[in-house]
C-alpha positions as CSV (number, residue, x, y, z in Angstrom):
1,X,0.0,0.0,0.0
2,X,1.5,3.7,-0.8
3,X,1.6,5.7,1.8
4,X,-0.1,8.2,-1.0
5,X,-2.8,6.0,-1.6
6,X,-6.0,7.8,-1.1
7,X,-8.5,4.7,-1.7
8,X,-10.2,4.1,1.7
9,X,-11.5,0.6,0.8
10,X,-8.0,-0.8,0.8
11,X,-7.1,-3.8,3.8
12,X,-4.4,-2.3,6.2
13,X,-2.3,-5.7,6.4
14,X,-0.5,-4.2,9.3
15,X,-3.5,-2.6,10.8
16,X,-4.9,-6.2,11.2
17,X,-1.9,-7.9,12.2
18,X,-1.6,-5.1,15.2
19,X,-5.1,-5.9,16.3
20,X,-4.3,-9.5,16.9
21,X,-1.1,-8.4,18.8
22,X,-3.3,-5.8,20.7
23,X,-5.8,-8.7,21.9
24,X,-2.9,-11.3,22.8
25,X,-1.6,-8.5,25.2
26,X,-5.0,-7.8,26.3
27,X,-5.7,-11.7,27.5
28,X,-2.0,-12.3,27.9
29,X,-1.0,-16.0,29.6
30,X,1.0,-18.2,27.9
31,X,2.4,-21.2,28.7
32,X,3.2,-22.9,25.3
33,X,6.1,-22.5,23.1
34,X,6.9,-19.8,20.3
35,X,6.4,-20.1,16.5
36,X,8.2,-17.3,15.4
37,X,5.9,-15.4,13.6
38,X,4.1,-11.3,14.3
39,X,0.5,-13.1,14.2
40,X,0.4,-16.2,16.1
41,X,-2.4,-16.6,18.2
42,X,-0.8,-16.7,21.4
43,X,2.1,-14.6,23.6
44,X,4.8,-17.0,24.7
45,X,7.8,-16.7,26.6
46,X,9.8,-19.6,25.7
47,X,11.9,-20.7,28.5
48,X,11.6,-17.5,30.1
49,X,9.1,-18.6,34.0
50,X,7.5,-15.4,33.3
51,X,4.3,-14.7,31.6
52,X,4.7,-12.9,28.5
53,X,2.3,-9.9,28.1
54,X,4.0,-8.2,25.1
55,X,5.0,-8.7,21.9
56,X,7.4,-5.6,21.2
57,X,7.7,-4.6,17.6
58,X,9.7,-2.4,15.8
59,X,8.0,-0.3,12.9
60,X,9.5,0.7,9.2
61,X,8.2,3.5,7.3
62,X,7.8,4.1,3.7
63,X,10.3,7.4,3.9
64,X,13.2,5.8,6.6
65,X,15.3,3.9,4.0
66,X,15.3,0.9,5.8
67,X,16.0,2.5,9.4
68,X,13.6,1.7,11.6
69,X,10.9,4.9,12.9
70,X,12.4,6.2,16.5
71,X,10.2,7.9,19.1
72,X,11.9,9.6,22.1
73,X,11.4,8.0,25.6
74,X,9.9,10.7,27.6
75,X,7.1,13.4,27.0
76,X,8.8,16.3,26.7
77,X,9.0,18.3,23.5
78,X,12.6,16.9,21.9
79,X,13.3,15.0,18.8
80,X,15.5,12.1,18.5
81,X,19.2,12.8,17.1
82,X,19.5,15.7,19.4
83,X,22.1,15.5,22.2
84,X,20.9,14.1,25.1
85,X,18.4,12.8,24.0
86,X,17.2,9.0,24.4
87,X,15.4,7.5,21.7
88,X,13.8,4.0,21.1
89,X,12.6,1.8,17.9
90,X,10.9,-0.9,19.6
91,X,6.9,-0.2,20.6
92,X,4.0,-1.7,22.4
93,X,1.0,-1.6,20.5
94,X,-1.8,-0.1,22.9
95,X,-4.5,0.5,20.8
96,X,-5.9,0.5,16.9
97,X,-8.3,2.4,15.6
98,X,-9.1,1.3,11.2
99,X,-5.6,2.3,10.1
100,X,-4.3,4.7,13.2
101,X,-2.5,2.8,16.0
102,X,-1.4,4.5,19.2
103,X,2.2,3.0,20.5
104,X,3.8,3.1,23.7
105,X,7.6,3.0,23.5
106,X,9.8,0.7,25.2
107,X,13.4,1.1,27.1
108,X,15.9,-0.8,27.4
109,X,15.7,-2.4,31.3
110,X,19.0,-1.3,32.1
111,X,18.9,-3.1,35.6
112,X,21.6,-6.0,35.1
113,X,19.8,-8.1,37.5
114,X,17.0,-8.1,35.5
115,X,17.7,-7.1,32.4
116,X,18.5,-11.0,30.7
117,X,14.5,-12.0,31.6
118,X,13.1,-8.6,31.2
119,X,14.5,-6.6,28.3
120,X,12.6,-3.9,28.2
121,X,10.4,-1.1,30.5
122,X,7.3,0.6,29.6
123,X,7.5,4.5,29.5
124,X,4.7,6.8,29.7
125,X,5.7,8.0,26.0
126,X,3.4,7.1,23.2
127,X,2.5,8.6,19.7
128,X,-0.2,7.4,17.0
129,X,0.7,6.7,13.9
130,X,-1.3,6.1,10.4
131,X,-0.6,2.8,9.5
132,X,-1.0,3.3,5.5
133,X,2.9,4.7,5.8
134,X,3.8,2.3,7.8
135,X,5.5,-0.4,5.1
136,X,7.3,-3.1,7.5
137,X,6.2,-4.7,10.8
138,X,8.9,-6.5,12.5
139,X,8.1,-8.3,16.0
140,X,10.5,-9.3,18.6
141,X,10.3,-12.2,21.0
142,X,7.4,-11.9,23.5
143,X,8.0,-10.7,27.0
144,X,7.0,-9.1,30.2
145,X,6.9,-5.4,30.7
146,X,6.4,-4.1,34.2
147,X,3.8,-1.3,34.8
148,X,1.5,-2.1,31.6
């Protein structure tokens, strides 16, 4: 789908694909092994003892070249690239509306004790973004997140 694309009657392949992901996390308990793909029907944490109630994903756009899209980790009004600044490419999908979807960005947990089982914190960051310019979807292995 172009990002130009003005036909409203067009299927947002991501769109739908985040909607799954946004009901796992919803009813998150798992306690059967990973297939390794964004839309399985189930959050699992592999050999991890905790339950699993994210699927984090990192999001391309149709104008990055390939980089993945970056959202800064706090509120306040600063844009990523600018010193000082801490930045993020991996998201928690909180909510989808048709083609808009409203992300929470994820940290990296850097507490070494628990960092290995829990890779990644929730911040009270988020942004919505329409989904027709998002092009690529990639998910990363399910985990926990603390203060969902």
């Amino acid at each position: 789908m172009n990002c130009n694309n003005d036909d409203k009657n067009n299927s947002c392949c991501i769109s739908e694909i985040l909607s799954v992901i946004n009901i796992l996390q919803k009813n998150a308990d798992c306690n059967d092994s990973c297939l390794e793909t964004c839309d399985r029907g189930f959050l699992g944490c592999g050999t991890s003892t905790l339950n699993c109630n994210t699927r984090p994903v990192v999001l391309y756009t149709a104008f990055g070249n390939g980089t993945p899209w970056t959202m800064p980790t706090t509120r306040e009004n600063v844009v990523c690239g600018e010193e000082g600044v801490t930045c993020s490419n991996v998201f928690r999908v909180e909510k989808i509306d048709g083609c808009c979807a409203t992300f929470r960005v994820l940290a990296d947990n850097t507490d070494p004790t628990t960092s290995a089982t829990i890779p990644y914190v929730a911040t009270n960051s988020f942004f919505t973004m329409d989904l027709k310019c998002c092009c690529a979807l990639r998910c990363l292995p399910d985990t926990f997140v603390e203060c969902i």
